[in-house]
N, C-alpha and C positions, 0 to 999 in steps of 0.2 A: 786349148779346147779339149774336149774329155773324148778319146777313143772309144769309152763305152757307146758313147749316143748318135747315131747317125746321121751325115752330114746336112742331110735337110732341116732336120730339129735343130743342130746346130746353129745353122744357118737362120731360121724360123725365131731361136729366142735372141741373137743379137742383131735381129732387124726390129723384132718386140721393144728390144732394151734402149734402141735406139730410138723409137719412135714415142716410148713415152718420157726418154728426156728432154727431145724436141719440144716433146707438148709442155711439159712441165713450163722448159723455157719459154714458149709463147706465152701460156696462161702468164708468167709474171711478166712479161715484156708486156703482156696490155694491160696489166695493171697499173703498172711504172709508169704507159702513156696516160692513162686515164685519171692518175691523181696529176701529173704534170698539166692535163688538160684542163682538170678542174683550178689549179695554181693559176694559170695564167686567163680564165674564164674570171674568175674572180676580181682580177685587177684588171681587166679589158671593160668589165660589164657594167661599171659604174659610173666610168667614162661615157660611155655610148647611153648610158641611162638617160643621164643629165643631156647630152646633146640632143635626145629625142626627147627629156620634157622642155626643153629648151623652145623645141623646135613647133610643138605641139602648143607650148603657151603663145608662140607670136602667130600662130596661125588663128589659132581662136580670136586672141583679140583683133588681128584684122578683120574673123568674119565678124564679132562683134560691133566693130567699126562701122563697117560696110551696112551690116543692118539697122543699127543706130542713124547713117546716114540718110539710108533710105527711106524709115520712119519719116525724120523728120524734115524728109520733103514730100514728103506724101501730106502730114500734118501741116506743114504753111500752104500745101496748096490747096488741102480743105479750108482751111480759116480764109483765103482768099476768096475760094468760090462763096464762101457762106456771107462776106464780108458784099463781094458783089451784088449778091443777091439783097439782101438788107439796105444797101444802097438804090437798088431800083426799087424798090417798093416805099 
C-alpha cells in the first residue's frame, strides 16, 4: 500500500476493487446459469409440449364424444316423439 495516501482512501479503493470484481463475477455467473437454463429448457420443453398436446387431443375428443352422444339421443327421441304422434293421428 502507498504511504503517500491515507489509510481510509486506502482502505476506500480496495473495498472499490473488491466489489467490482465480485460484480463482474456474478454478472457472468448469471449468465453461465442463464444459457445452462436455456440448454436444458430446450430439451425439457418438447417433451412436456407433446404430453400437453397429447393430453388436450384426448380430452377434446372425449368432449366430442360426449356431445356427439348426446345429440343423438336427443335426435332418436325426437324421431320417436314425432313417430308417436304420426301413429295417433
Amino acid at each position: 500500500m502507498d504511504d503517500d495516501k491515507p489509510m481510509t482512501e486506502q482502505a476506500m479503493e480496495t473495498i472499490t476493487t473488491a466489489v467490482e470484481a465480485t460484480k463482474d463475477a456474478a454478472v457472468t455467473a448469471v449468465k453461465k446459469v442463464k444459457k445452462a437454463a436455456k440448454k436444458v429448457a430446450k430439451k425439457v420443453a418438447p417433451k412436456k409440449a407433446k404430453k400437453a398436446s397429447k393430453k388436450k387431443a384426448k380430452k377434446a375428443a372425449k368432449k366430442s364424444s360426449k356431445k356427439a352422444a348426446k345429440k343423438s339421443v336427443k335426435k332418436t327421441a325426437k324421431k320417436a316423439a314425432k313417430k308417436k304422434k304420426k301413429a295417433k293421428r
